[in-house]
N, C-alpha and C positions, 0 to 999 in steps of 0.2 A: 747701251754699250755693246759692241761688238765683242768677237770671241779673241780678237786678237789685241786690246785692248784688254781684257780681261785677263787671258794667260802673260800678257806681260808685266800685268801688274802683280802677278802672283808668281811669276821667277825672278823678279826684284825683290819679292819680299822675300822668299826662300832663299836667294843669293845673300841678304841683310841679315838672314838670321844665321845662315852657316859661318858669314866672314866673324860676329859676334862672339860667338860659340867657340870659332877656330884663335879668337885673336883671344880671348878670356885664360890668361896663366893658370887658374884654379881650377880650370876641365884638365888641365893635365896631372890635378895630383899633386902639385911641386909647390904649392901655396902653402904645406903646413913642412915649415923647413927639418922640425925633428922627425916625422914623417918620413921625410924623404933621406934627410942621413942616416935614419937608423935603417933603410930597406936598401943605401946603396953599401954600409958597410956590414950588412948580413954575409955569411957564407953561404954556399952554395946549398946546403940543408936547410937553412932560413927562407931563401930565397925559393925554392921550390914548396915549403911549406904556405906561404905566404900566397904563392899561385896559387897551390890547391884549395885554402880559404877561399881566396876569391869565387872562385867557381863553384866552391859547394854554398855561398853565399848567392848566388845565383840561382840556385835552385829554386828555392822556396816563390824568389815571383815569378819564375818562369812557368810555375803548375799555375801558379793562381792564375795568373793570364792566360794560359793555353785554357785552364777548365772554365772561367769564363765567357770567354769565346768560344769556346763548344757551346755553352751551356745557349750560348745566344744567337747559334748555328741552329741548333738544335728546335729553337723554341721561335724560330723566324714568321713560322707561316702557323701559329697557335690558335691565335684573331680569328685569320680566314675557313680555319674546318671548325670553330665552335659550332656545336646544336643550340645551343641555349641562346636566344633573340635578345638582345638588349631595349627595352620600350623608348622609341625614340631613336633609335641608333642607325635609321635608313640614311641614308643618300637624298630622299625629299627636300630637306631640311634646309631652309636659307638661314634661319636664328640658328644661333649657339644657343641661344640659351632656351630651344626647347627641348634640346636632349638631355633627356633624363636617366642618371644611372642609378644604378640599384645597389641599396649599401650592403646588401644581405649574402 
């Protein structure tokens, strides 16, 4: 396969999953109809209460993911400065199955 053959099979599919996504009523929230009556007849105190939930509801996976991905930022190149030799773990190696790890 070519590369243009490729990228357009892959902004077809990413086209397919936005129109899906965009066309789906229940991404917007509006699918659970007490839901939505009781947050369009809230006052103005409700209604900014209601915002603020939401974003401190956000909080808690936004660290999880930022520290995550640090953590995976971080620990990228760990492999490549190890001392300790793995037996078996060169580059030589045509079998999988002679590399040997060490359970210790």
């Amino acid at each position: 396969m070519n590369w243009r053959s490729v990228m357009g099979k892959l902004m077809a599919a990413g086209a397919a999953t936005v129109g899906i996504l965009l066309g789906a009523t229940s991404t917007f929230a509006q699918g659970c109809a007490l839901c939505y009556s009781d947050a369009a007849a809230a006052g103005p105190q409700a209604e900014a209460a209601l915002r603020h939930g939401i974003l401190i509801l956000l909080i808690p996976p936004m660290i999880i993911f930022s520290g995550f991905y640090a953590m995976l930022y971080r620990r990228r190149n760990v492999h490549l400065g190890s001392d300790t030799k793995v037996p078996g773990a060169s580059f030589g190696h045509e079998n999988i199955a002679e590399i040997v790890l060490p359970l210790n």
